[in-house]
VOGU-3710 file (C-alpha; in Angstrom, 3 decimals, decimal comma):
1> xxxxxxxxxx> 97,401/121,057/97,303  95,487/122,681/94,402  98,436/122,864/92,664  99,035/119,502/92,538  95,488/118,044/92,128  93,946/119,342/89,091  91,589/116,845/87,907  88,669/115,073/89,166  90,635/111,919/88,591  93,405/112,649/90,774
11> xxxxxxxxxx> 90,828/114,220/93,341  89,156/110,134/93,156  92,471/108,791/93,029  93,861/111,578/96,188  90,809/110,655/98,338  90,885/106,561/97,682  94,611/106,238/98,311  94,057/108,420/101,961  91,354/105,788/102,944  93,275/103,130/102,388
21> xxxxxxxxxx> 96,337/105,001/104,217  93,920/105,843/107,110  91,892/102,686/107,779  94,796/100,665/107,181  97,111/102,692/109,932  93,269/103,059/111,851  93,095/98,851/112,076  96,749/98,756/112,463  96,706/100,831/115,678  93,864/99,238/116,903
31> xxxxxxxxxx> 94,501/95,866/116,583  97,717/96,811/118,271  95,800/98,494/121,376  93,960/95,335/121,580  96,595/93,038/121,786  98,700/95,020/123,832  95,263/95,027/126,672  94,150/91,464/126,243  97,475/90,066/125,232  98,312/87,659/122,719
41> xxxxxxxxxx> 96,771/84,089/122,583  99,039/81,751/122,450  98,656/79,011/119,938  96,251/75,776/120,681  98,293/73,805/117,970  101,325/72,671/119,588  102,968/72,391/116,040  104,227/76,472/115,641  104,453/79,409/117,751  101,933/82,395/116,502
51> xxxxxxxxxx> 104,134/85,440/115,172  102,734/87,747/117,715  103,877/85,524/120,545  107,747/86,047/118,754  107,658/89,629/117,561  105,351/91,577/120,216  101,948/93,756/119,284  104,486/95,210/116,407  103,264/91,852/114,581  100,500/93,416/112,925
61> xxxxxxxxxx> 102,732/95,592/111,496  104,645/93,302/109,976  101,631/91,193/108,358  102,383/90,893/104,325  98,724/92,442/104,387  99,429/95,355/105,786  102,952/95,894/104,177  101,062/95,724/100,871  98,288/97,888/101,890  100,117/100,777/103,246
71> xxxxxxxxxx> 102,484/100,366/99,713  99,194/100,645/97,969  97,665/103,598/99,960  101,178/105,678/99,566  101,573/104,495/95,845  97,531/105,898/95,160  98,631/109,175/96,888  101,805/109,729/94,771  100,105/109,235/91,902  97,527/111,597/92,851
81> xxxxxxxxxx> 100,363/114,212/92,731  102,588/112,687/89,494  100,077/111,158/87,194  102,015/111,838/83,980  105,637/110,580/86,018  106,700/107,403/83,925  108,150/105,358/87,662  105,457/106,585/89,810  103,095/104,754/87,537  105,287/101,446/86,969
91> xxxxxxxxxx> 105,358/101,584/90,565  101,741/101,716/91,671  101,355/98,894/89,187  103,407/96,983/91,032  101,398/98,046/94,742  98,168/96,879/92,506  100,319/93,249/91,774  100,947/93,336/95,527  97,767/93,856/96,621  96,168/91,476/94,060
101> xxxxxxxxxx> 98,546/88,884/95,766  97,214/89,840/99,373  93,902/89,298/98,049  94,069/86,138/96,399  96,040/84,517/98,799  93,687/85,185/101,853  90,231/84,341/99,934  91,906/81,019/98,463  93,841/79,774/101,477  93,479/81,600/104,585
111> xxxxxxxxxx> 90,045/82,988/104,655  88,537/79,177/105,451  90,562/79,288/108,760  89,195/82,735/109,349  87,230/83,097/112,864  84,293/84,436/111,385  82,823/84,997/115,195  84,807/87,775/115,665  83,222/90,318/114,670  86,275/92,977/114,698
121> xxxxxxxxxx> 88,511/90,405/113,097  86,048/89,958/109,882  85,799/93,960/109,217  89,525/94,164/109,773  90,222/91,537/107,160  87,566/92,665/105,007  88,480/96,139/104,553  92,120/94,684/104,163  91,593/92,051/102,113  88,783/93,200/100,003
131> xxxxxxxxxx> 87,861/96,606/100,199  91,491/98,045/99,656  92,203/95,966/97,216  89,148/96,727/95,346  89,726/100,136/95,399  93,788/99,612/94,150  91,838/97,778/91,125  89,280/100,736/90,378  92,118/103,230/90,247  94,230/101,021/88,048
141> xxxxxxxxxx> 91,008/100,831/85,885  91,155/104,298/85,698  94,614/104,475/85,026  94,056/101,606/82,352  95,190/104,494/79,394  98,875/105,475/80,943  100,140/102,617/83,048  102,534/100,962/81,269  104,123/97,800/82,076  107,337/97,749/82,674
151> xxxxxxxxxx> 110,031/95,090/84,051  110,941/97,200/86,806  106,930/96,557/88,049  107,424/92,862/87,669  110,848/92,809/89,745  109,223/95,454/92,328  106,298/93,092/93,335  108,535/89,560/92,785  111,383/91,290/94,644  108,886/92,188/98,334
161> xxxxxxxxxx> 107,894/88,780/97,940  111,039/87,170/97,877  112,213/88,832/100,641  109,020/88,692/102,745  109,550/84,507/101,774  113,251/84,920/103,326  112,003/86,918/106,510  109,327/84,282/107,434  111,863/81,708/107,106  114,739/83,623/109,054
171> xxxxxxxxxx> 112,198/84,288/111,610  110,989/80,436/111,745  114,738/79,335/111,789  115,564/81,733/114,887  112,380/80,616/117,129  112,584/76,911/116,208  116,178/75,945/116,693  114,944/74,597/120,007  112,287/72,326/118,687  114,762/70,817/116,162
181> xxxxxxxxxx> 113,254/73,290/113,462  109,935/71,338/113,606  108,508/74,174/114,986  108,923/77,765/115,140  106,776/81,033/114,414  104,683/81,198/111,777  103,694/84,426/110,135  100,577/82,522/107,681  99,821/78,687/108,580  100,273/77,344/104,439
191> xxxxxxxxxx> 103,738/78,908/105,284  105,108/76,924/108,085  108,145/75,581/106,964  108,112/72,242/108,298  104,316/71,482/107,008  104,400/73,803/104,087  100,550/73,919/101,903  98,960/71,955/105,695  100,986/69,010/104,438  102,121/66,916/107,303
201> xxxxxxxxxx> 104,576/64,735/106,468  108,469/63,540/108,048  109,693/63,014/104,607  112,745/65,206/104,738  112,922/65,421/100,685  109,302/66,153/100,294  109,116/69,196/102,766  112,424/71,184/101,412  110,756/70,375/97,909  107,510/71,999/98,830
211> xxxxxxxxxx> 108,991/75,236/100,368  111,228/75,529/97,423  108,080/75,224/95,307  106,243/78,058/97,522  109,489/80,312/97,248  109,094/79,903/93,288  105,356/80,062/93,281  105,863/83,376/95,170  108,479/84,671/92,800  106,226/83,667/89,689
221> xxxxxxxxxx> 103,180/84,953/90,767  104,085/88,874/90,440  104,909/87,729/87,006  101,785/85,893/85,918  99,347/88,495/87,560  101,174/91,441/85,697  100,430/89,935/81,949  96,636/88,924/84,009  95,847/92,637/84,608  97,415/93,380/80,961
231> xxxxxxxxxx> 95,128/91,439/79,716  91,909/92,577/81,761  92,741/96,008/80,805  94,884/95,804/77,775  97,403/97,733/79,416  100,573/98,940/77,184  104,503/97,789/77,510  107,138/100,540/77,688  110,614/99,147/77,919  112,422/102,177/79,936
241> xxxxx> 111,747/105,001/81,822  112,615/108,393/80,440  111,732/111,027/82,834  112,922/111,469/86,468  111,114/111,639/89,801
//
């Protein structure tokens, strides 16, 4: 490993990006044990089906949080090894966009529904939604010098959440055919697809309008949050890559 890790800022940035590997798989596995022993709650609102209750224990797996962590953790680790490489770079920025995402989103609309009672819960989404994240922005701080943005960073982090849009919806369109699609699972509660942002309404028009809005929210938001952290840390533009992985 010596050979790879020269400096005391790829030591910082080997050691942060392993924590955030480690506690993130660590909370993973566990929160997987524990559903798998005490099962999964079903949901008291009668209005959509939890995602664990349609996708097994593997749901906290597939949480948009922990996708993004893990990408973050993996993306800190390979630039541990390649700080100089030109994609490894444009990618972590976009793991640090991802991550920013994961962190805005819970503190501005899900943390309020939060179950602040339970006391493994809050240091699960704490480490994962503040912690990590926090430590994605000191190494990007670090980084502030080389990283370079680049539009391959911008259609990285828009391009998982586009597709992360189109799996909650495929996965709310396959459990709710039943319920005449005015239910089905749920991965987050502002994204249930028949009372997208809590809006409860049977005005056809107004709920396809508001999911189309989240879908370009979500596809806008990589963009806006990449010129953000440009601006924060007056981060340079390079238009192409020109060395290889």
């Amino acid at each position: 490993m010596r050979q790879y890790i020269k400096t005391k800022l790829q030591l910082t940035t080997f050691v942060l990006g392993l924590f955030v590997l480690l506690i993130t798989g660590f909370l993973v596995m566990a929160n997987m044990t524990l559903s798998s022993i005490v099962g999964i709650k079903e949901s008291s609102d009668s209005f959509y089906i939890k995602f664990g209750s349609a996708v097994g224990i593997a749901f906290h797996l597939l949480f948009y949080t922990n996708i993004t962590n893990f990408f973050l953790g993996f993306m800190m680790l390979l630039l541990a090894y390649k700080p100089e490489n030109e994609k490894v770079k444009t990618v972590f920025l976009s793991s640090v966009i991802s991550i920013t995402i994961t962190f805005l989103v819970y503190w501005f609309l899900i943390s309020w529904t939060q179950n602040w009672k339970n006391g493994f819960g809050v240091f699960t989404s704490l480490v994962t939604h503040a912690i990590n994240p926090i430590l994605g922005f000191i190494v990007l701080y670090l980084f502030r010098k080389e990283v370079k943005i680049n539009l391959w960073s911008i259609i990285i982090s828009s391009s998982i959440i586009v597709l992360y849009f189109f799996f909650a919806l495929f996965l709310y369109l396959g459990t709710g055919a039943e319920y005449g699609f005015k239910n089905g699972a749920v991965v987050y509660k502002f994204l249930h697809f028949y009372r997208p942002f809590f809006v409860k309404t049977e005005n056809i028009g107004l709920i396809v309008t508001l999911d189309i809005l989240i879908f370009i929210i979500g596809a806008l938001i990589p963009v806006i949050l990449t010129f953000v952290w440009k601006l924060i840390l007056n981060l340079g533009y390079k238009k192409v890559w020109k060395n290889k992985i």
